[in-house]
N, C-alpha and C positions, 0 to 999 in steps of 0.2 A: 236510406241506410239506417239500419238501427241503431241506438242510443239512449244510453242513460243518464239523468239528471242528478244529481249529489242532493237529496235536502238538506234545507238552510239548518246547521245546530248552534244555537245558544250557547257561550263559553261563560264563564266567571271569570273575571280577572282575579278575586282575592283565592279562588279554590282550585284544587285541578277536575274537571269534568265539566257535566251542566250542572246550571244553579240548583239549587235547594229551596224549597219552602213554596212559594207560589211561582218563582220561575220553573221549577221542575214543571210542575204541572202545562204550563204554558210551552215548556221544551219541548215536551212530547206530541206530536202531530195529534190529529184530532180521532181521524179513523183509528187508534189506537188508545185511546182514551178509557174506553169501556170494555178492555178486554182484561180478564183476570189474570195475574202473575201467577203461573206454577213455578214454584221453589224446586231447586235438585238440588241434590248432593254432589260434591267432588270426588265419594265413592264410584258413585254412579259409570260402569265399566261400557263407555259409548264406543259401539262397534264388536260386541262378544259375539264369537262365534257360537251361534245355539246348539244345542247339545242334542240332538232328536232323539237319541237312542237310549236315552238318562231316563229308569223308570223314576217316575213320580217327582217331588218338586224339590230345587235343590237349597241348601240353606240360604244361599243369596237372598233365592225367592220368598223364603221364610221370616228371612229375617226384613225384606222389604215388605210383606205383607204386615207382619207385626208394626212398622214400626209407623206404617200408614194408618192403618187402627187404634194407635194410642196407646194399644198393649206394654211393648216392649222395642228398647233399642238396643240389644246385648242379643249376639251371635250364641247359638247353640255349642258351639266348638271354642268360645273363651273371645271369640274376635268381636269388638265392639264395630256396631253402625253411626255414623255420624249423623245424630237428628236433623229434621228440619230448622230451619228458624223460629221461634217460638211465634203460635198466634199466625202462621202462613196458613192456607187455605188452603192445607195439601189435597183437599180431595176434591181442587176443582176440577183436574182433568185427568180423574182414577178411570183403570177402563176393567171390568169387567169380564171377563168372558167364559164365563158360566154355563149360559144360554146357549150360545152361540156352539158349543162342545158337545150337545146332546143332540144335535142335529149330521153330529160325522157317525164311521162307527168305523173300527178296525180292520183293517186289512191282511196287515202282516201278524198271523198269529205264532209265531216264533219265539222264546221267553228268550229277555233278556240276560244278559251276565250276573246284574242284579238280582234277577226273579231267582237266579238258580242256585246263588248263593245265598238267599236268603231262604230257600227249599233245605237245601243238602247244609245249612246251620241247625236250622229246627226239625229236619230230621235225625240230628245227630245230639239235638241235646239230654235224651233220655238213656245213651247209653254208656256205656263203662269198657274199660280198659279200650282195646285199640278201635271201640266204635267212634270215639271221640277224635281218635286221629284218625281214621278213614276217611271220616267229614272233612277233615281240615278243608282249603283252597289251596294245598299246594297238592302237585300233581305226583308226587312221587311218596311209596313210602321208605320206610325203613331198608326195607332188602332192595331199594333202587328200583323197583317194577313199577308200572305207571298204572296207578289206579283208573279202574272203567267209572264212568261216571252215571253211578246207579244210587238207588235210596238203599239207606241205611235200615236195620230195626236194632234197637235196644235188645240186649244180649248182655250175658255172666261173662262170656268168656271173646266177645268181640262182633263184629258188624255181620249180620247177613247181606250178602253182597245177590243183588240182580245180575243176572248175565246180561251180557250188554243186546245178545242177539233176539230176546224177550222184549225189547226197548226199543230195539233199530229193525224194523223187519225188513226194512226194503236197504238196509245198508247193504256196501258191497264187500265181500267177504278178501280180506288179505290174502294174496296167493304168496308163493316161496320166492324169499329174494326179491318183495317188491323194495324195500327201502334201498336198493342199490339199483333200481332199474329208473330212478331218477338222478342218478347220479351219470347219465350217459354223457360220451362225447360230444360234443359240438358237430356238427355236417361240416364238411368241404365243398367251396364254393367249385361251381363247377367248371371256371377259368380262373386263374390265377393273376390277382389285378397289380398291375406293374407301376412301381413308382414316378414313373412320368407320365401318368394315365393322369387327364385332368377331369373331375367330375362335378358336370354342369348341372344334375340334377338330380332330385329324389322323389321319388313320389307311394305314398302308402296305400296299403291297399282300402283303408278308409274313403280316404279322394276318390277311387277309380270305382269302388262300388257307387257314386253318388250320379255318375258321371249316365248323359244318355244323347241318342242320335239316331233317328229314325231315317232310314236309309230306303230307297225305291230297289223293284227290281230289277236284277243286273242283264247286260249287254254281252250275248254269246258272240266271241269275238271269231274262232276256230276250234276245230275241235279235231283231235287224230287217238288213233289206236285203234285196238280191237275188242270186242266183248264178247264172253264164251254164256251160254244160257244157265240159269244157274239149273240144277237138278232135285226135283220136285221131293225126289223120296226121302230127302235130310230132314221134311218136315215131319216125318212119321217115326225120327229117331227118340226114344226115350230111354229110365234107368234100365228099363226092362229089357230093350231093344235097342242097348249101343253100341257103337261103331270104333273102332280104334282110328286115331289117328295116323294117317297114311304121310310121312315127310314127301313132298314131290319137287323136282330139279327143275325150277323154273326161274325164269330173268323178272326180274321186276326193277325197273330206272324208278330210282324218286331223288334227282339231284339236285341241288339247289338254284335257288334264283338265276345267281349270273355265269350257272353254266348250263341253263337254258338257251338254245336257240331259238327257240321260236319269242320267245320275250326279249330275247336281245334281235331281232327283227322287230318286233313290233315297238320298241324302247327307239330304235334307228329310224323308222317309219316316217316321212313328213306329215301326213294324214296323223300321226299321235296326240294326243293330250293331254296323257296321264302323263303323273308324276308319280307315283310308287310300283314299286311292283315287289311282287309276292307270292310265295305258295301257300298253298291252301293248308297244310300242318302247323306253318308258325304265323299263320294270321289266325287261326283255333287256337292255338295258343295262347298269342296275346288277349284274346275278343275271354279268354277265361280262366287268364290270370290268378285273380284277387284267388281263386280257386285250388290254386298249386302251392303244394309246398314243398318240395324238393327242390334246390338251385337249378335253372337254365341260363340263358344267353343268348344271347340276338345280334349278331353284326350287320351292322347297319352301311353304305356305304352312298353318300351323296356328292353328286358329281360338278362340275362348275356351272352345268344347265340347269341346276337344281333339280333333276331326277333321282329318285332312292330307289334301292335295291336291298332288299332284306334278305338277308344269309344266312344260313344255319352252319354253325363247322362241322368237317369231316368226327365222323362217332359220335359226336354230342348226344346230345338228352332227346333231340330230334327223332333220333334213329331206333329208338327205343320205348317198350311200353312197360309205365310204371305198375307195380300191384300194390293195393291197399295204403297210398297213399296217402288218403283222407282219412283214414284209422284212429279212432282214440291211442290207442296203441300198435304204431308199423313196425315192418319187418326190423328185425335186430341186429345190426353188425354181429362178426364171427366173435369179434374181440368184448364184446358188453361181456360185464359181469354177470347177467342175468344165465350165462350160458358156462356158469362153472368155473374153476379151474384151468383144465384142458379140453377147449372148446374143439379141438383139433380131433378131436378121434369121438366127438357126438356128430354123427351123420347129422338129424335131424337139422341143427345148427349150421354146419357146411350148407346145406343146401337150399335153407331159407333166408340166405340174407338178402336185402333188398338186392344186390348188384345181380346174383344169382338167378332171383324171382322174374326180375326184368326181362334177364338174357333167356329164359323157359317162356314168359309172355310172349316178347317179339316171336320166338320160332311158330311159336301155337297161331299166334293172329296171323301169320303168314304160311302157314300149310291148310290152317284151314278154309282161307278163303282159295286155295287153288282146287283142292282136294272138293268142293262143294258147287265146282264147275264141269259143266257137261261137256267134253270137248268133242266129245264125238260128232253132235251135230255143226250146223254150220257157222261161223262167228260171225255177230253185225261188227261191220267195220263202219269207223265213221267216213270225212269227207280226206282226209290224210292219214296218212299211216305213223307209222309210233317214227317218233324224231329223232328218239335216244336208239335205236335200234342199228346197227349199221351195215353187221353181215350174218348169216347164218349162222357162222361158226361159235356166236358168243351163246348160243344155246336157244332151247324154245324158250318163246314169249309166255308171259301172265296174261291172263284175261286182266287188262286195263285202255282205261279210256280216258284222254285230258281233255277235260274241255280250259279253256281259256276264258275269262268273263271278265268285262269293265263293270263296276261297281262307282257309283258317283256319290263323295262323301263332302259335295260343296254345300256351305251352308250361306255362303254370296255369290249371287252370279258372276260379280265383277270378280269375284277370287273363288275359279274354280279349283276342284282337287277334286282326280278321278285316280282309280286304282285295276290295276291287271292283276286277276289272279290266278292261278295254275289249277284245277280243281282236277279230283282223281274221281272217276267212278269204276267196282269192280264186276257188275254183271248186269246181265238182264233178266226179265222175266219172256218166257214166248209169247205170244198171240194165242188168242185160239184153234188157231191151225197152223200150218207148216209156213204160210206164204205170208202170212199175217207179219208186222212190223210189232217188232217189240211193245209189250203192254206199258213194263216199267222198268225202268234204271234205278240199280238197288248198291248199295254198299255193304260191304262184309267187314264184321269186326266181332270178337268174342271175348269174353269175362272167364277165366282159368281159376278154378279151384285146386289149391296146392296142399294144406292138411290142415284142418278143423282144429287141432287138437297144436298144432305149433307154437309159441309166440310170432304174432304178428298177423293174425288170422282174424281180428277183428268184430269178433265173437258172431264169425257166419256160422251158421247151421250146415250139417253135414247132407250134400248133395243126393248122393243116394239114398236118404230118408226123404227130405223134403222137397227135391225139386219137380216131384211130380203133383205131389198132392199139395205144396204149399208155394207154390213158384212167385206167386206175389212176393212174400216174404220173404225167398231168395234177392228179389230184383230189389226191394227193397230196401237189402242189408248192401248189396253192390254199390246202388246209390248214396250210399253214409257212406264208407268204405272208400271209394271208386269215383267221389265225385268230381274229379281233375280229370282224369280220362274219358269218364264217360260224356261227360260236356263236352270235349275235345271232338272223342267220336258223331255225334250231335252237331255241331256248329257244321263239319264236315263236310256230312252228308247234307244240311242245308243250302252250303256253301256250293257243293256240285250238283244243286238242284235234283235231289235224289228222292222218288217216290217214297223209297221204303228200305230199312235197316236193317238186314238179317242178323241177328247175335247168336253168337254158338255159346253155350255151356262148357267147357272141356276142363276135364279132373283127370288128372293122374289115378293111372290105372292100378300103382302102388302110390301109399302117400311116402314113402323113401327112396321111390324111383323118381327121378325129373324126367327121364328120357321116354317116357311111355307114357301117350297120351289113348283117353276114350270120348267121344263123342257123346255127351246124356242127353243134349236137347238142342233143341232152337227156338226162338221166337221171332216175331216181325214185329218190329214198333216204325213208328212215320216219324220221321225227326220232332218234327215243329211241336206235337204231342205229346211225347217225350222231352222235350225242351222244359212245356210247360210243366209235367208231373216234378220234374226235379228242381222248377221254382229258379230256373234260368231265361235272364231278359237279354234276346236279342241286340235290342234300342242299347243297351249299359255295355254291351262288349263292340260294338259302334262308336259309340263313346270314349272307351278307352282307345281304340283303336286310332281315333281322332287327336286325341292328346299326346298319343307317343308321336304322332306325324309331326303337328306343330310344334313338338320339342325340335324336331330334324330340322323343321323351315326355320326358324330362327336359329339355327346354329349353322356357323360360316360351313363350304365345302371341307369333306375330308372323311374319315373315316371312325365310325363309333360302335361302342358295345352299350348294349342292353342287358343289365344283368340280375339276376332275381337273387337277394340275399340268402343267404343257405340256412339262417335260423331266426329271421325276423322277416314280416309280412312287406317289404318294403321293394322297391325296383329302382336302382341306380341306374343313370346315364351318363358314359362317361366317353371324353374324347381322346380316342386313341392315336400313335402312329398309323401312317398308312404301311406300313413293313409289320406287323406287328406278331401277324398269321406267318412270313416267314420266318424272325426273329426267333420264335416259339420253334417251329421246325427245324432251325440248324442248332438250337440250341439240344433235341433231343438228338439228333446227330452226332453231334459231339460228345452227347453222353454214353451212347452207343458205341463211339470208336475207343473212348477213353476207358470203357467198363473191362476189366481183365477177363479173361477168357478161360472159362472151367478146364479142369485138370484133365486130362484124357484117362479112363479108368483102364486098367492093366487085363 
């Protein structure tokens, strides 16, 4: 065990300390003997925070440089230095570093505060009447206007002033009404969290980008529906050559977890081993989180066996596709200021708000993947038929396919944890001939151009100029724009084992019409290379995926929300009642019965 010894000190009985005279010296241990005393001062400020940004050297330094040289002990600014001790050997341990300075060299070449007022003083000292005060440091003049900060020249009658846009070429230029478009509301959380909600966790999106888990390929468990071929000729659609959007009347089931059948069989199963289950939507979700910024929610629900079940609520964020989400500047409520007065009678305004853009996305992502299916030929069906399905009369079926996959995310044998997930695929590609077996299984999803010229448009380029001749830079501005969803989309398609991702382009046929869509392009990208272009790891949404679980296993049975702060990068977890989802329902019930009931007009 470690330990320290006390050395023996020498007291004086007639003095307080060690002795003096030749007991001093005999006081002092030996290995100490020959080393030189440096002298401080009580000035001497131990522990300043150093100044890095301070050009040049400050009087402290000045005056402790003088006062080591002999020069001078008297402050430039009237403040006196306290000498050394006369006859001290101040300079036995002076350091230097002179030398040592000529071997860095500059990095940051950005002028200081300093540098600039000591520019805009001596350019202002040659001139007369209000050139003198143009120069000042304060930012304001006379008439209240805020001087640009440009050089001066000497003048009779006042300052020749630089325009500021001669000086800044690559600044960005003020548009109308920006100083109130920082003044916006707050977002609304997308559940409303209830005062007997206890919340066991928090975790930043810092943490969850650090976060990694490398996971094997998964385990097709079953797999039911049907799949319509997709049709070759949307690949030859361009600006030149496009197609309107056709709406067509079809069923498509995407219900949540535990109103799944077929996972609540396989959850019942004695042969089971998982412990979570899941759809393929909000496990993309959470796997690209740190990514989102708009409020969602997650209910969670863990049972006395310790099985989870991940839920999505009816309408939520789930059911819905966001536009320009990732945007320096998104879509703009009706109510912002940046939209006038009477925002009520500016169309453009009406129909570009986020909740708006979403509700035109979803319809679009879903006509276009029916509409891009060949039905006429024959559909591969898999080994079951669609589960959610029940009679004829609920209408025709979508071309969709579930497969089902176990996923194993144990990191000790001895403490497994395995995961079911629901995966969607929406077509195929044919064989080379009629009798041939599908080539690939492909996903459908598209990116909607709504109007260039909006706020909240994210400074895309306008589609029928550039997505034929510059479609790079289309897809390029989607990804900065779009990078929540398009990950989303992405994680998906890898998620149901999908060869290949068809994207449709679709623009509003007027940009003031929402209800009329055109068809400009398509492209094919492969997930996993696509994953990579947009600089998203796998392993890190594994990861996180891993961390909300083990929140679940350490929290007793019952029922919990997940929920994404609506204006800070953060994710609460919190435990709920298990009533909580009905509580919420009679409550809107109530408000329904109790709401008075419009006047009957005459």
């Amino acid at each position: 065990m470690a330990h320290f010894q006390l050395p023996e000190v020498p007291t004086d009985d007639g003095l307080w300390g060690p002795p003096t005279g030749l007991g001093a010296a005999q006081a002092l241990p030996e290995e100490f003997r020959q080393i030189p005393f440096s002298p401080f001062s009580k000035s001497d400020r131990i522990g300043r925070i150093a100044d890095w940004n301070t050009s040049g050297s400050t009087s402290d330094d000045r005056n402790a440089a003088s006062t080591v040289s002999g020069r001078s002990t008297r402050n430039t600014r009237g403040g006196s230095v306290p000498a050394y001790p006369t006859g001290a050997p101040v300079n036995t341990f002076a350091y230097f570093h002179a030398e040592d300075e000529s071997s860095f060299s500059v990095v940051d070449n950005s002028r200081s505060t300093a540098t600039r007022r000591g520019a805009a003083s001596s350019a202002a000292r040659g001139a007369r009447g209000g050139a003198q005060a143009g120069a000042r440091t304060s930012a304001f003049g006379r008439g209240g206007a805020q001087a640009p900060a440009a050089s001066t020249r000497g003048g009779r009658g006042g300052a020749r002033v630089t325009p500021v846009s001669t000086m800044q070429r690559g600044a960005r230029r003020g548009g109308y009404r920006d100083w109130e478009r920082t003044q916006r509301k707050a977002r609304e959380a997308s559940i409303t969290v209830a005062p007997d909600w206890e919340q066991l966790s928090e975790i930043d999106f810092v943490r969850l980008h650090k976060l990694r888990m490398d996971v094997e390929a998964p385990e097709d468990l079953a797999s039911y529906g049907a799949l319509y071929a997709y049709d070759r000729s949307y690949d030859r659609v361009s600006v030149r050559f496009e197609r309107p959007l056709q709406p067509r009347d079809r069923v498509h089931y995407n219900p949540t977890t535990s109103d799944d059948p077929v996972i609540q069989e396989i959850a019942e199963s004695p042969d089971n081993k998982a412990q979570v289950f899941i759809t393929d939507s909000i496990l993309a979700l959470l796997m690209c989180s740190p990514r989102s910024v708009y409020p969602w929610d997650v209910v969670i629900t863990k049972t006395e066996d310790g099985k989870m079940f991940f839920d999505k609520r009816a309408n939520g964020p789930f059911d819905f596709v966001t536009v320009n989400e990732n945007a320096t500047e998104p879509p703009i409520e009706l109510n912002d200021p940046a939209n006038g007065p009477n925002p009520e009678r500016n169309v453009r305004a009406r129909i570009n708000t986020p909740s708006a853009l979403s509700l035109e996305a979803t319809f679009v992502n879903e006509n276009f993947g029916f509409q891009v299916c060949d039905e006429s030929k024959k559909p591969y069906k898999f080994s079951h038929p669609n589960p959610f399905h029940t009679s004829a009369d609920d209408g025709q079926l979508a071309s969709c396919g579930y497969r089902y996959r176990r996923f194993n995310l144990s990191t000790d044998e001895e403490d497994p944890v395995e995961m079911v997930v629901r995966t969607e695929l929406n077509a195929y590609v044919p064989g080379a001939t009629a009798k041939a077996p599908p080539s690939q299984f492909i996903t459908i999803r598209t990116l909607n151009e709504f109007d260039s010229r909006a706020p909240g448009a994210g400074g895309a380029p306008d589609w029928r100029s550039r997505l034929d001749q510059s479609r790079g830079a289309v897809v390029a501005t989607e990804m900065k724009n779009n990078s929540f969803k398009l990950a989303r989309f992405t994680v998906q398609s890898i998620l149901a084992g999908a060869d290949n991702m068809k994207v449709g382009f679709i623009s509003r046929a007027n940009p003031l019409d929402p209800y009329r869509h055109v068809i400009m392009g398509t492209s094919w990208f492969k997930p996993k290379e696509l994953a990579a272009q947009m600089a998203y790891s796998l392993a890190n949404g594994w990861g996180i995926v891993r961390t909300i679980i083990d929140l679940v296993r350490d929290a007793p049975p019952g029922k919990f929300v997940l929920v994404k702060d609506p204006n800070r990068p953060i994710i609460k977890f919190f435990k709920v009642p298990n009533d909580f989802d009905q509580n919420a329902e009679e409550e809107e019930e109530e408000e329904e019965e109790a709401a008075p009931e419009a006047p009957e007009e005459e």
